[in-house]
VOLUM-959112 format. One record per atom (N, C-alpha, C): residue number from 1; residue in three letters; atom name; x negated, y negated, z. Coordinates in steps of 0.02 Angstrom, whole numbers, always signed. Layout:
BEGIN
+-----+-----+----+--------+--------+--------+
!   i !  aa ! at !      x !      y !      z !
+-----+-----+----+--------+--------+--------+
! NUM ! ala ! CA !      X !      Y !      Z !
...
+-----+-----+----+--------+--------+--------+
***
This chain:
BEGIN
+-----+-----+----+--------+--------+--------+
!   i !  aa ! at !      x !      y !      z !
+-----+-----+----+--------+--------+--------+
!   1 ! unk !  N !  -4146 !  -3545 !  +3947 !
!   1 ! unk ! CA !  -4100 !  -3496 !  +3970 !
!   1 ! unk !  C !  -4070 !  -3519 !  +4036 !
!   2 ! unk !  N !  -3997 !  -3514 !  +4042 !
!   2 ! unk ! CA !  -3977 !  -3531 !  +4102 !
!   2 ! unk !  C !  -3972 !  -3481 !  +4128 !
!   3 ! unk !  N !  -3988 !  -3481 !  +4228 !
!   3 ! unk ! CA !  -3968 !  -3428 !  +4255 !
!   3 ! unk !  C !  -3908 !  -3445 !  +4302 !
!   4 ! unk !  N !  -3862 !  -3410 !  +4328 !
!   4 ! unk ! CA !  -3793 !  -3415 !  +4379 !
!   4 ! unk !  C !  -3830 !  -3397 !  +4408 !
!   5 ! unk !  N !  -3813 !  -3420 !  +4477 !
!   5 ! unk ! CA !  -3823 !  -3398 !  +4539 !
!   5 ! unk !  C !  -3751 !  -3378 !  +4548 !
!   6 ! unk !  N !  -3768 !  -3343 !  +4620 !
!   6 ! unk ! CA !  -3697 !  -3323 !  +4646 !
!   6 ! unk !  C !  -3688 !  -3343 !  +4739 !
!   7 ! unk !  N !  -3652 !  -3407 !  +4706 !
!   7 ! unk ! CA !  -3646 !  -3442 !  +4778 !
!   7 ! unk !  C !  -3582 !  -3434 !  +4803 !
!   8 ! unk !  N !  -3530 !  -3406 !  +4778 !
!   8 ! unk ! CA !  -3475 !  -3387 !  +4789 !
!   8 ! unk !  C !  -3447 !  -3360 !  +4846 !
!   9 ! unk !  N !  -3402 !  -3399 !  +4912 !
!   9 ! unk ! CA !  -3404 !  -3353 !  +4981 !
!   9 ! unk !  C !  -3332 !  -3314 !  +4941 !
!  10 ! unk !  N !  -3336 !  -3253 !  +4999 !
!  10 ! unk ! CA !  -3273 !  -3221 !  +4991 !
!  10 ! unk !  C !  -3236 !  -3226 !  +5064 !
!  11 ! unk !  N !  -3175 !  -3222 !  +5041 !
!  11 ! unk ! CA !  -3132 !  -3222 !  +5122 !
!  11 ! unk !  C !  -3131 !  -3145 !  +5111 !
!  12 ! unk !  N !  -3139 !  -3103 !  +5170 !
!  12 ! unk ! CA !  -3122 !  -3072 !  +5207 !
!  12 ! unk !  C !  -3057 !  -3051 !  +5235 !
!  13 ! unk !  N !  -3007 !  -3020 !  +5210 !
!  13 ! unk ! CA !  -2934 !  -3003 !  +5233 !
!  13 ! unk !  C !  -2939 !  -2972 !  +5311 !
!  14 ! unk !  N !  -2986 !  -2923 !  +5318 !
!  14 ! unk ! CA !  -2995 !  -2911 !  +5374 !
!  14 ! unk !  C !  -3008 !  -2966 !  +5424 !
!  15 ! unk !  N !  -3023 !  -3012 !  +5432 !
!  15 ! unk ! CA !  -3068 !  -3066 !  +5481 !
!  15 ! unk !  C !  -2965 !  -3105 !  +5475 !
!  16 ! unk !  N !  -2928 !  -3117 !  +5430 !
!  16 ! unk ! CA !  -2878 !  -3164 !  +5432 !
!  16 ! unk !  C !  -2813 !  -3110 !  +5448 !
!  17 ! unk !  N !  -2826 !  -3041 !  +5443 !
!  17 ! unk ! CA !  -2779 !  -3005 !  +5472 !
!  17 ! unk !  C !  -2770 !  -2994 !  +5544 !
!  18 ! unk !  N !  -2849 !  -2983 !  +5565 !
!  18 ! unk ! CA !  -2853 !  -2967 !  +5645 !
!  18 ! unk !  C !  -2839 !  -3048 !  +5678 !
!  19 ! unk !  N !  -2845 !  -3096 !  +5667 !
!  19 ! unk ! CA !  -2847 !  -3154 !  +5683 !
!  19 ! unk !  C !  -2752 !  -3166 !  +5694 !
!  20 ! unk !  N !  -2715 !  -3150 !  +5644 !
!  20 ! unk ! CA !  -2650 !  -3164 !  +5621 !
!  20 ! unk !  C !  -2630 !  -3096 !  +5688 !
!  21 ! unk !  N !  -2664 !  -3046 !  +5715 !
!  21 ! unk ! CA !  -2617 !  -3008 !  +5748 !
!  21 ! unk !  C !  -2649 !  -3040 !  +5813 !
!  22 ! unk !  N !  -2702 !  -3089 !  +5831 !
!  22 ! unk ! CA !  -2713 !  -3102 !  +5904 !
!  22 ! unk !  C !  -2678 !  -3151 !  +5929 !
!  23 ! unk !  N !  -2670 !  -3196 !  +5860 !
!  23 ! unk ! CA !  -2622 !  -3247 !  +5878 !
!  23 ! unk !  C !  -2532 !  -3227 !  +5880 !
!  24 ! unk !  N !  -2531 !  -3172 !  +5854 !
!  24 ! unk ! CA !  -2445 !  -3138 !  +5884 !
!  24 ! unk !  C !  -2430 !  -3113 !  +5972 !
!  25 ! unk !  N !  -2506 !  -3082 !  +5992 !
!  25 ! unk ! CA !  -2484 !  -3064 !  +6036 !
!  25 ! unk !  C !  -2490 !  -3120 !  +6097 !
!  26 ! unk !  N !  -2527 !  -3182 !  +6068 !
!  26 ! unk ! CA !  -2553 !  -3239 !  +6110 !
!  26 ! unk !  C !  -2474 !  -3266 !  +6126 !
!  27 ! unk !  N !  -2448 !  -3263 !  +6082 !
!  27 ! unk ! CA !  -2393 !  -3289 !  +6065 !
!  27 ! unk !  C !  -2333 !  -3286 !  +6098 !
!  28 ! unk !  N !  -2335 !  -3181 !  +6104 !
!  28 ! unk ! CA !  -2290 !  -3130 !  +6130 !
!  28 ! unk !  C !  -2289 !  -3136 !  +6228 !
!  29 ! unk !  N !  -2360 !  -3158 !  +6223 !
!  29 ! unk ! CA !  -2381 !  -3141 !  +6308 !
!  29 ! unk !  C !  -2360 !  -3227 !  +6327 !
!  30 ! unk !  N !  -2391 !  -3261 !  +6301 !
!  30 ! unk ! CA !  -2351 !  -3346 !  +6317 !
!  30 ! unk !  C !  -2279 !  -3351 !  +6329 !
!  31 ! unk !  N !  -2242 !  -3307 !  +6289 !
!  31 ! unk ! CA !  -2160 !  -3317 !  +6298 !
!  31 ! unk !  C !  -2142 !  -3260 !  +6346 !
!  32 ! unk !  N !  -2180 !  -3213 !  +6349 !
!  32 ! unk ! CA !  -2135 !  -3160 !  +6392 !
!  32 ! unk !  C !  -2158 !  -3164 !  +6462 !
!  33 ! unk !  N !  -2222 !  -3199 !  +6492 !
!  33 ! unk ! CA !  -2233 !  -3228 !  +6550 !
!  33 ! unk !  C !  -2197 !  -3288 !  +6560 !
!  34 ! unk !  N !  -2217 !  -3336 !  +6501 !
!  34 ! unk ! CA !  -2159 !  -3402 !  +6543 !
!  34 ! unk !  C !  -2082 !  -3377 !  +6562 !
!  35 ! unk !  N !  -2029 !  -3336 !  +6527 !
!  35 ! unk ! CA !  -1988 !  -3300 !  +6548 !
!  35 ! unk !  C !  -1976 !  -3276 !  +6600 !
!  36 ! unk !  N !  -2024 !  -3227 !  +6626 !
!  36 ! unk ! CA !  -2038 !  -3190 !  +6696 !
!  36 ! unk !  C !  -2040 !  -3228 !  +6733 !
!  37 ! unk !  N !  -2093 !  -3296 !  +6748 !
!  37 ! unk ! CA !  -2097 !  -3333 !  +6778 !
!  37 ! unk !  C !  -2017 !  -3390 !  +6810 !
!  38 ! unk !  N !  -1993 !  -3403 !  +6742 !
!  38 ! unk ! CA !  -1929 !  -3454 !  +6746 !
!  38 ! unk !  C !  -1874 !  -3420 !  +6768 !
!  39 ! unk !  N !  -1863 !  -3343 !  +6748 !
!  39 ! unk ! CA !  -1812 !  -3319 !  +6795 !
!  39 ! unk !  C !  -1795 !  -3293 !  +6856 !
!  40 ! unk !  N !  -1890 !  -3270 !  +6877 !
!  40 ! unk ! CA !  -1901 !  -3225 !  +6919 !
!  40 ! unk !  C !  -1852 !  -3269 !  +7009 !
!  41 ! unk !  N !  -1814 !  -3215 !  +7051 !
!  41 ! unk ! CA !  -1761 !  -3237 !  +7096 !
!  41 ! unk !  C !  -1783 !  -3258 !  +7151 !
!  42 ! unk !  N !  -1853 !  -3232 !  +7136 !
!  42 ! unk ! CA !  -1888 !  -3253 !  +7212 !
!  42 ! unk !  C !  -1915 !  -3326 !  +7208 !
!  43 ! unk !  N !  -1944 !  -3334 !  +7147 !
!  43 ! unk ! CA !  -1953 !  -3405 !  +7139 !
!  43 ! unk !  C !  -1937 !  -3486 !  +7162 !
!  44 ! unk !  N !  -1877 !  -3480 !  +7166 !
!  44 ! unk ! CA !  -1845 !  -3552 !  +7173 !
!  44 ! unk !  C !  -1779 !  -3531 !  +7220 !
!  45 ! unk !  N !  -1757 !  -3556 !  +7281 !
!  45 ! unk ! CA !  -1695 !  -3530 !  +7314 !
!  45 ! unk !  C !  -1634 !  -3561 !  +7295 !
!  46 ! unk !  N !  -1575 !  -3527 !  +7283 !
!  46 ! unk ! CA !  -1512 !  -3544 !  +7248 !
!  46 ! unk !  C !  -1465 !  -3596 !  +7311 !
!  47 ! unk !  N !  -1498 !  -3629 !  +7357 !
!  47 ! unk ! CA !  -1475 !  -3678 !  +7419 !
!  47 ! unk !  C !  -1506 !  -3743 !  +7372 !
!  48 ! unk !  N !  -1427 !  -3784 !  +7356 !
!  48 ! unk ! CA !  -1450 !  -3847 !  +7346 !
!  48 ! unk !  C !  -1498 !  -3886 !  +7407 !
!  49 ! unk !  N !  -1538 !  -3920 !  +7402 !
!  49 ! unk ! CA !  -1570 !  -3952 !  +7462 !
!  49 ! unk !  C !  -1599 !  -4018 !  +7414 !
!  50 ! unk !  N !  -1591 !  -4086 !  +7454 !
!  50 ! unk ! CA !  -1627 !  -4127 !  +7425 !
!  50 ! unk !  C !  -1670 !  -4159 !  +7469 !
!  51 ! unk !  N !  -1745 !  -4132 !  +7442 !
!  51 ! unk ! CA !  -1806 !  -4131 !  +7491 !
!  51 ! unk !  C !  -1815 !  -4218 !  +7504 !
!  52 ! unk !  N !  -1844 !  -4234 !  +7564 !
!  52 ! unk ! CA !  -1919 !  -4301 !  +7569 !
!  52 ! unk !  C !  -1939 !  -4300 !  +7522 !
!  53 ! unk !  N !  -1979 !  -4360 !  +7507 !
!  53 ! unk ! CA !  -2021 !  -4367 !  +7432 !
!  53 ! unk !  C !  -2070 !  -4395 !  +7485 !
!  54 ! unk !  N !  -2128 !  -4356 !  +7441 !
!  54 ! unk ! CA !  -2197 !  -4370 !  +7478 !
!  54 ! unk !  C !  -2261 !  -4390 !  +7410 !
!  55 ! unk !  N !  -2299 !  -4393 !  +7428 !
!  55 ! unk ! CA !  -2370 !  -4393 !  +7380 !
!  55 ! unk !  C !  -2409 !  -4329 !  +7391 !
!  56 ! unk !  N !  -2408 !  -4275 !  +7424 !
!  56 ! unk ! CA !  -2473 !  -4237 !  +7450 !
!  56 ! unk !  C !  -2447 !  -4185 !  +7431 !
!  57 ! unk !  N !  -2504 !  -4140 !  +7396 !
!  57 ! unk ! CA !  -2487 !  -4083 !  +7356 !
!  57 ! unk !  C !  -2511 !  -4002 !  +7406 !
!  58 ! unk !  N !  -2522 !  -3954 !  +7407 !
!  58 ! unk ! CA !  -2539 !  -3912 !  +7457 !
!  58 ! unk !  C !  -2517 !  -3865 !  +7438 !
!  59 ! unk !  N !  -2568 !  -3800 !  +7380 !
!  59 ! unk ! CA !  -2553 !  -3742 !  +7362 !
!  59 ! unk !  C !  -2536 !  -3687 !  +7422 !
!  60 ! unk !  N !  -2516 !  -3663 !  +7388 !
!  60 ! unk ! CA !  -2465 !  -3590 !  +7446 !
!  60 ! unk !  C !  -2513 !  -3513 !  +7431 !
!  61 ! unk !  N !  -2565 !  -3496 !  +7504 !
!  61 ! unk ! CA !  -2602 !  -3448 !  +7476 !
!  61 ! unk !  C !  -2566 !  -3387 !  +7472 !
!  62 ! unk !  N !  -2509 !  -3364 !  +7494 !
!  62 ! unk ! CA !  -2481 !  -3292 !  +7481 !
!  62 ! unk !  C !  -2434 !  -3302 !  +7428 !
!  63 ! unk !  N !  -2425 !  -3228 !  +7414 !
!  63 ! unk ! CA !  -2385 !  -3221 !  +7372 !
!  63 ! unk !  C !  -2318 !  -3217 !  +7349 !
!  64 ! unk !  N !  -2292 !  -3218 !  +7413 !
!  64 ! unk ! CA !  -2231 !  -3224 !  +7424 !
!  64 ! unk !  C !  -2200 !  -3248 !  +7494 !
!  65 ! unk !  N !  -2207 !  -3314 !  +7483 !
!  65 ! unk ! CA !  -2188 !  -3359 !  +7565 !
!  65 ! unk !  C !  -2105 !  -3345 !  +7585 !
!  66 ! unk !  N !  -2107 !  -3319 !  +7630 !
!  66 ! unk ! CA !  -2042 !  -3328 !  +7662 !
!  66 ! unk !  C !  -2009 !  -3417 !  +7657 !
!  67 ! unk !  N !  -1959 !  -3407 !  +7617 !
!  67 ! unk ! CA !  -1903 !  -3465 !  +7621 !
!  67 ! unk !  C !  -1855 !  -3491 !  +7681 !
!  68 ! unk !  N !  -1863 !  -3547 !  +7719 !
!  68 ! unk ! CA !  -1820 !  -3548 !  +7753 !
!  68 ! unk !  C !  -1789 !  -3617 !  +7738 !
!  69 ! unk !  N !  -1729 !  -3621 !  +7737 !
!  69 ! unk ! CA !  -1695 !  -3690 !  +7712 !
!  69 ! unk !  C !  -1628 !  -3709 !  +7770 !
!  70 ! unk !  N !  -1647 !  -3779 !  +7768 !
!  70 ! unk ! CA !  -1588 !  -3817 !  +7827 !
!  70 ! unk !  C !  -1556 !  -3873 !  +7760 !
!  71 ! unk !  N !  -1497 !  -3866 !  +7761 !
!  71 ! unk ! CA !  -1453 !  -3909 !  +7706 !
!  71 ! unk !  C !  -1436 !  -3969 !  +7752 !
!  72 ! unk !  N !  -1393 !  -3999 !  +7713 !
!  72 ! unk ! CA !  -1389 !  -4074 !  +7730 !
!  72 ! unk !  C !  -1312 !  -4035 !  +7770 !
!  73 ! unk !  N !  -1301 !  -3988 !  +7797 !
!  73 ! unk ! CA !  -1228 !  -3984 !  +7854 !
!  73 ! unk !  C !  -1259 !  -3944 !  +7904 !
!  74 ! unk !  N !  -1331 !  -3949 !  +7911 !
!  74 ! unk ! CA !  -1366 !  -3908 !  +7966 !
!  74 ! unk !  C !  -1371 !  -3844 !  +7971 !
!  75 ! unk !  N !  -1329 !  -3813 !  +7897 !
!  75 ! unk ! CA !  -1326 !  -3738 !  +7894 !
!  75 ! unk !  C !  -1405 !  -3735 !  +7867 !
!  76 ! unk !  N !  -1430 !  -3644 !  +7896 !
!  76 ! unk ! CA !  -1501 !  -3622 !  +7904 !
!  76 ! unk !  C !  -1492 !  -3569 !  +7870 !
!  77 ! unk !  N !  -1535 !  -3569 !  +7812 !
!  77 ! unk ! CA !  -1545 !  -3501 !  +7774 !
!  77 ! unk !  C !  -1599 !  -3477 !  +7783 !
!  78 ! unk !  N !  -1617 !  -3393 !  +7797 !
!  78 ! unk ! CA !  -1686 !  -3361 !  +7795 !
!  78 ! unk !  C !  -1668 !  -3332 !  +7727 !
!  79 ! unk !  N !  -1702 !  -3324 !  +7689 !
!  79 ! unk ! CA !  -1695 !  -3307 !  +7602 !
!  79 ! unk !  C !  -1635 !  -3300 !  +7602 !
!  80 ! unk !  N !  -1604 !  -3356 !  +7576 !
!  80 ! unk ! CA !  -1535 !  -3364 !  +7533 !
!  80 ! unk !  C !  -1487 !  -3310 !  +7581 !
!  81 ! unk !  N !  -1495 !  -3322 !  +7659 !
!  81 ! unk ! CA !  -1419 !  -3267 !  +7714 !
!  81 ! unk !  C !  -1432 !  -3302 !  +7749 !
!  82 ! unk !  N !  -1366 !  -3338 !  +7768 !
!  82 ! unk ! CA !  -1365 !  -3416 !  +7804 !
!  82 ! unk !  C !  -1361 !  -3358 !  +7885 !
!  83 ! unk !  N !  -1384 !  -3397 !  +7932 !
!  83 ! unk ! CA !  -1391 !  -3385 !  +7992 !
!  83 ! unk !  C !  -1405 !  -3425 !  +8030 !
!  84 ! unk !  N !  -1345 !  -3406 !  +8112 !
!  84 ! unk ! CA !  -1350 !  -3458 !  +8151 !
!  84 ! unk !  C !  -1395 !  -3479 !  +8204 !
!  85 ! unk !  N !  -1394 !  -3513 !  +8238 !
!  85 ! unk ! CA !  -1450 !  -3556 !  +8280 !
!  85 ! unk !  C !  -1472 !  -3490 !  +8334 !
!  86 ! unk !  N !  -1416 !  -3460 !  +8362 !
!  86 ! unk ! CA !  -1447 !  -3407 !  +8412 !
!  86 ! unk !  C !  -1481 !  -3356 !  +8371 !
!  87 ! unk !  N !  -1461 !  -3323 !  +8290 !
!  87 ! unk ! CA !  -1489 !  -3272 !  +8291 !
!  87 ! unk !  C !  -1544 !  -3291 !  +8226 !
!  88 ! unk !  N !  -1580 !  -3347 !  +8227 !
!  88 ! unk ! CA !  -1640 !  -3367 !  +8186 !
!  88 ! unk !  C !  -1693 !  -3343 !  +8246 !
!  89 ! unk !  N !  -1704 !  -3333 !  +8262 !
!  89 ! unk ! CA !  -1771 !  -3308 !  +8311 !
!  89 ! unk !  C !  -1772 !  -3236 !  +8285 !
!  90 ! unk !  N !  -1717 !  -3201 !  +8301 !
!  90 ! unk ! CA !  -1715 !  -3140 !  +8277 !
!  90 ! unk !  C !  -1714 !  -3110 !  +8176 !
!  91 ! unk !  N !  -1702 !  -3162 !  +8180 !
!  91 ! unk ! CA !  -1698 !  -3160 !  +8090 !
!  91 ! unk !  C !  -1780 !  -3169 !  +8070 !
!  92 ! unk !  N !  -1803 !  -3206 !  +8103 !
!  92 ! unk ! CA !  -1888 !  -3212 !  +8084 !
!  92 ! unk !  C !  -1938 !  -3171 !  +8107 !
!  93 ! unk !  N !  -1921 !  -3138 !  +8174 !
!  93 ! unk ! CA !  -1941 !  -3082 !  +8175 !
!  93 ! unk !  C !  -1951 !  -3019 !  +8142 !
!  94 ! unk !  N !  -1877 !  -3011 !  +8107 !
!  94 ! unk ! CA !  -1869 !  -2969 !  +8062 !
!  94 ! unk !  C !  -1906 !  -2960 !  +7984 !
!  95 ! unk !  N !  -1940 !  -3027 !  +7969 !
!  95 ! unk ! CA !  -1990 !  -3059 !  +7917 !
!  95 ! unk !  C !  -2057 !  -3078 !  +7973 !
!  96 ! unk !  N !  -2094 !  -3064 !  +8017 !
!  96 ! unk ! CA !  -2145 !  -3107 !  +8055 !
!  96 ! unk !  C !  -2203 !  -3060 !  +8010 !
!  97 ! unk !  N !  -2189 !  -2993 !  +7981 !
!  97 ! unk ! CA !  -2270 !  -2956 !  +7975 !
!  97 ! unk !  C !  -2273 !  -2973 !  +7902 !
!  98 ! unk !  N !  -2219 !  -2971 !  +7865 !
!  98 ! unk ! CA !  -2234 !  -3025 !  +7800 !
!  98 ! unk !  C !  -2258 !  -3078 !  +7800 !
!  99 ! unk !  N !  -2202 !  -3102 !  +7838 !
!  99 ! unk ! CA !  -2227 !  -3199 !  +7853 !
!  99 ! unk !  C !  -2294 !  -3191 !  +7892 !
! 100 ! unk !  N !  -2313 !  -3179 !  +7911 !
! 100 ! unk ! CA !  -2363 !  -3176 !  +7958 !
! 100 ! unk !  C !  -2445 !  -3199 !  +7874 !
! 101 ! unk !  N !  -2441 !  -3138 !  +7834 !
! 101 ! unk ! CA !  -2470 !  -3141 !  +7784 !
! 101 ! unk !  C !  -2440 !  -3173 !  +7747 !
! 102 ! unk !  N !  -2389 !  -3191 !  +7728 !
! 102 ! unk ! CA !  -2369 !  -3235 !  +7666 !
! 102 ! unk !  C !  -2366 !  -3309 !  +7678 !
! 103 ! unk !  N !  -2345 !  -3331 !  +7729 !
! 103 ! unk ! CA !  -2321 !  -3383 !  +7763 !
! 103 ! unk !  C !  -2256 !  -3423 !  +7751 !
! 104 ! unk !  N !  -2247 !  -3482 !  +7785 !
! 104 ! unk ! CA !  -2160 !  -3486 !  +7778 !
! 104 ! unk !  C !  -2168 !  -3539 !  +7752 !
! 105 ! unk !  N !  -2105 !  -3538 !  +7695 !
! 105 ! unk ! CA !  -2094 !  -3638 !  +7679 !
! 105 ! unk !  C !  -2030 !  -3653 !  +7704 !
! 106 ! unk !  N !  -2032 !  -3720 !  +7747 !
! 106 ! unk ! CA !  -1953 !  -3730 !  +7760 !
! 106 ! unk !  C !  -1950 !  -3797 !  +7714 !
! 107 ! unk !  N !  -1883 !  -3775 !  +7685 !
! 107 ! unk ! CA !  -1877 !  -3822 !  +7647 !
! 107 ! unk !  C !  -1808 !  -3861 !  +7689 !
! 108 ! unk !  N !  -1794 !  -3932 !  +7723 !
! 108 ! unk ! CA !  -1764 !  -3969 !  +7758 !
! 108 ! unk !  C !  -1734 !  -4032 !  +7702 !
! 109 ! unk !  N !  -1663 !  -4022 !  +7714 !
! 109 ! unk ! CA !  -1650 !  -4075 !  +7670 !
! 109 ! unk !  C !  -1674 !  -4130 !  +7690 !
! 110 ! unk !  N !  -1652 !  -4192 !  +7682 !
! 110 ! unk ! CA !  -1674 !  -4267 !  +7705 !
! 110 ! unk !  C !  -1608 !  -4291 !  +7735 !
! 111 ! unk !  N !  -1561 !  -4275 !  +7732 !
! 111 ! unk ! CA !  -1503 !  -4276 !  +7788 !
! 111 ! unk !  C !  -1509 !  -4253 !  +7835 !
! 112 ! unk !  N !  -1530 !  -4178 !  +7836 !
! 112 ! unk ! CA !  -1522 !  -4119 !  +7901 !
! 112 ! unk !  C !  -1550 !  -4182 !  +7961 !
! 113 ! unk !  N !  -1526 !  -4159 !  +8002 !
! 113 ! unk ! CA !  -1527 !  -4162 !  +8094 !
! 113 ! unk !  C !  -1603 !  -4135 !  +8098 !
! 114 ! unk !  N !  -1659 !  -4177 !  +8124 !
! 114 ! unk ! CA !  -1721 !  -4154 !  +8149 !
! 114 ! unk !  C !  -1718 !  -4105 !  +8198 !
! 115 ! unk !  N !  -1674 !  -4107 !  +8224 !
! 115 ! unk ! CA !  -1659 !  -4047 !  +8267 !
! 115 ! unk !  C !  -1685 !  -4004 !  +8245 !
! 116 ! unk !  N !  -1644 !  -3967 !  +8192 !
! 116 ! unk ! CA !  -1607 !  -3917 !  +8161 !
! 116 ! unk !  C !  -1694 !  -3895 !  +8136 !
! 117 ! unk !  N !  -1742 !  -3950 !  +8106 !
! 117 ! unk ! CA !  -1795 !  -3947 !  +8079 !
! 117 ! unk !  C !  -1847 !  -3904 !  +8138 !
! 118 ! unk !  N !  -1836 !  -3961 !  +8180 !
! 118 ! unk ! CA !  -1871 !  -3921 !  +8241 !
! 118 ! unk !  C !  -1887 !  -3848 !  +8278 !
! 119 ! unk !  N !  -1801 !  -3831 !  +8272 !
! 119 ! unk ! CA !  -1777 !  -3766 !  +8279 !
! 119 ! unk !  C !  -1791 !  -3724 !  +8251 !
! 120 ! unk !  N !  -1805 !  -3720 !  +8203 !
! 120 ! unk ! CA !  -1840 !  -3686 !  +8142 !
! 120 ! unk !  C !  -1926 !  -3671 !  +8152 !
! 121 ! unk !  N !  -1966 !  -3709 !  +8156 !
! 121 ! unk ! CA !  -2010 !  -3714 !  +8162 !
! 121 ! unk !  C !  -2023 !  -3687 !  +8237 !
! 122 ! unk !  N !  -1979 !  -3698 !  +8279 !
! 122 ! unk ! CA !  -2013 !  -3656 !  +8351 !
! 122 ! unk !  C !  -2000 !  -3593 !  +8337 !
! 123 ! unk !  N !  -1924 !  -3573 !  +8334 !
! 123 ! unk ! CA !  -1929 !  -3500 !  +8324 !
! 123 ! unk !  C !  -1989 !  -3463 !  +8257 !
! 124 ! unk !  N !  -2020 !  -3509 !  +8190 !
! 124 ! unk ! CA !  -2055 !  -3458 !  +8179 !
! 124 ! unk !  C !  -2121 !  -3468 !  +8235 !
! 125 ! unk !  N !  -2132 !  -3524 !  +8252 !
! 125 ! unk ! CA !  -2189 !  -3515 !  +8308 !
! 125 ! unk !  C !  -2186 !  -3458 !  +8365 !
! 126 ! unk !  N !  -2125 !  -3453 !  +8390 !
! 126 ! unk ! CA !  -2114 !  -3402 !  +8439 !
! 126 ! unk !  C !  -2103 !  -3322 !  +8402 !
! 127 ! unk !  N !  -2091 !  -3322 !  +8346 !
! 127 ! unk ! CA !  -2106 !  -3244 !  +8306 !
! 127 ! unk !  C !  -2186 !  -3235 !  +8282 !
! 128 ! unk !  N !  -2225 !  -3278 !  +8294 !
! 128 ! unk ! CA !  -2292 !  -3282 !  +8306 !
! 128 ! unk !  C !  -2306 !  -3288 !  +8230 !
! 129 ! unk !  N !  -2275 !  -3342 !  +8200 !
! 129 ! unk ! CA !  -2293 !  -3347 !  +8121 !
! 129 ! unk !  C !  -2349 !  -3395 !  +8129 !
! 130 ! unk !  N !  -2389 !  -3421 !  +8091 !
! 130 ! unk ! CA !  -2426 !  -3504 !  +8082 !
! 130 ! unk !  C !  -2427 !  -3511 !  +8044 !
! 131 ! unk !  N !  -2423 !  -3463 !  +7993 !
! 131 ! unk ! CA !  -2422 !  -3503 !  +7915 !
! 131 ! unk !  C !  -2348 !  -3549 !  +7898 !
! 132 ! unk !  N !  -2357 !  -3616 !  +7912 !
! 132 ! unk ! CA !  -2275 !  -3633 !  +7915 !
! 132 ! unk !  C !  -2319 !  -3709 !  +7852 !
! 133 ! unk !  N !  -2243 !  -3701 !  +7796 !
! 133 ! unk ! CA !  -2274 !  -3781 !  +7777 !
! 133 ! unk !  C !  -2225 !  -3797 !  +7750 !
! 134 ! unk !  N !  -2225 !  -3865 !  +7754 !
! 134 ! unk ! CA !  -2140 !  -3912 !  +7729 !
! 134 ! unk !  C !  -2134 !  -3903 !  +7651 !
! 135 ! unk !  N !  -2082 !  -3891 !  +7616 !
! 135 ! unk ! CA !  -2078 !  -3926 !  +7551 !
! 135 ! unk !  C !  -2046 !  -3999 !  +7542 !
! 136 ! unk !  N !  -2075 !  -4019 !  +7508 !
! 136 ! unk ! CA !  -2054 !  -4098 !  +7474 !
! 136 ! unk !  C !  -2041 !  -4101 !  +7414 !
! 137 ! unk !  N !  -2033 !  -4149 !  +7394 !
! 137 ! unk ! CA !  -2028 !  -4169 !  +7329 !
! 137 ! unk !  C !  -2056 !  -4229 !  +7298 !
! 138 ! unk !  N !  -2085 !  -4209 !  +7236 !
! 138 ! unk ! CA !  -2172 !  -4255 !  +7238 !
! 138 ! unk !  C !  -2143 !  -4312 !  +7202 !
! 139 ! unk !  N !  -2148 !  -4379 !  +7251 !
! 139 ! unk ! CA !  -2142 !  -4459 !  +7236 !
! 139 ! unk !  C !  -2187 !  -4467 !  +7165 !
! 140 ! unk !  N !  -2156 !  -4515 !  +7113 !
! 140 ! unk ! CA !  -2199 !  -4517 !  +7071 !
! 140 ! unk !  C !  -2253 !  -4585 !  +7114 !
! 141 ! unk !  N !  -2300 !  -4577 !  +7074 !
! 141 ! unk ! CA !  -2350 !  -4645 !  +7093 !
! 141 ! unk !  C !  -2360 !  -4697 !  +7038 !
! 142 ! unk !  N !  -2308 !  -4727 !  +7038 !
! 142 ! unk ! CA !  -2312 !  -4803 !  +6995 !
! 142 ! unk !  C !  -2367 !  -4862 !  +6990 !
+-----+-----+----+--------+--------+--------+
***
């Protein structure tokens, strides 16, 4: 007499349904953050600048660093509202209790006048900022 066994697996619709909806929303949250991320205005400043190229990398602990940018004609932007040499002291003041916690990036073209770099950096020193750090632009390493 032969006997069958019953070795037979079964799939489970439940186990390939819930699976099929984690990978939609894996999916949903991957595209609608990278989005947020790529458009968001605060992100990246609309001032062409073409930075130094350096090697050294240096995460940014706040969350929202005050932008300050010197272009290659010595014009000075505090977030994307160009302003001049006398009234940048007062412009960073007006950002020092943010900046103070967020801290500042100046981003300096590689043309600009060291001056201009300088100037920048004292007045946020004199609005009593310290969180101050350069942006560059990362040299590849060949």
């Amino acid at each position: 007499m032969k006997i069958k066994t019953a070795n037979k697996q079964f799939l489970s619709l439940e186990s390939v349904a819930m699976t099929d909806i984690i990978m939609n929303m894996f999916v949903f949250f991957f595209i609608t953050f990278s989005l947020l991320y790529t458009f968001n205005p605060k992100q990246e400043s609309k001032i062409k600048v073409n930075l130094p190229k350096g090697m050294t990398v240096t995460k940014i602990r706040g969350e929202n660093p005050l932008v300050v940018t010197v272009n290659e004609k010595n014009e000075i932007y505090v977030a994307d509202n160009r302003v001049s040499e006398q009234a940048l002291h007062a412009e960073l003041l007006k950002y020092s209790k943010d900046a103070q916690k967020n801290g500042v990036i100046v981003k300096a073209d590689r043309r600009a006048s060291v001056d201009y770099f300088v100037k920048v950096l004292d007045a946020a020193k004199q609005a009593g900022i310290n969180k101050v750090s350069i942006s560059i632009e990362l040299q590849k390493n060949d």
